[in-house]
C-alpha positions, 0 to 999 in steps of 0.5 A: 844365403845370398839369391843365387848360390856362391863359392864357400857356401852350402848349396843345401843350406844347413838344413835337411828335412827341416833339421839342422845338420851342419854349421858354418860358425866362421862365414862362407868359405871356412870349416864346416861342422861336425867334422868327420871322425879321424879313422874316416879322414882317408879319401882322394879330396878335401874341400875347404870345409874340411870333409874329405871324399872320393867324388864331387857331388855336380849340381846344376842351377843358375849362377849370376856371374861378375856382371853389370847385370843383375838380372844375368844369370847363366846355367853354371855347374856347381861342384860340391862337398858330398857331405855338406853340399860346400860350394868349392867351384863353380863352372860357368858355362855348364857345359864347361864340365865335359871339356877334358882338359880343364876338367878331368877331375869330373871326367875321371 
């Protein structure tokens, strides 16, 4: 997992409480399992790994956008699976995520 956290990755890790719970056998930005149980596939998103659920989990953390600084960072949102913590976009700045036009999937 790279420093700071980028696009197809689990935020999380694959970990939780020191347990594996979640694989990503393909890389970053591909399916992640175990996958839900077809009777629990009905919801309003489906991130790239898969999941499909009716909110996006929104973390905050710091995010080094395309730059000729390494040491650049800038507080970014970071939208994620529930389920998994797929990372399927990040919004840079993090202020970004109240802007009702690019964003009204969060504001919804």
């Amino acid at each position: 997992m790279a420093i700071y956290p980028q696009l197809g990755e689990l935020f999380l890790g694959p970990d939780r409480n020191g347990e594996p719970m979640w694989s990503q056998p393909g890389g970053p930005g591909t399916t992640v399992f175990p996958q839900q149980a077809f009777g629990e596939q009905v919801a309003l998103f489906v991130a790239g790994c898969g999941h499909w659920f009716n909110h996006f989990d929104v973390r905050d953390n710091n995010f080094n956008p395309p730059s000729f600084d390494v040491n650049y960072t800038v507080r970014s949102a970071f939208m994620c699976c529930p389920l998994c913590s797929y990372i399927q976009r990040i919004v840079t700045p993090y202020d970004e995520i109240y802007d009702s036009i690019s964003n009204y999937i969060l504001l919804a």
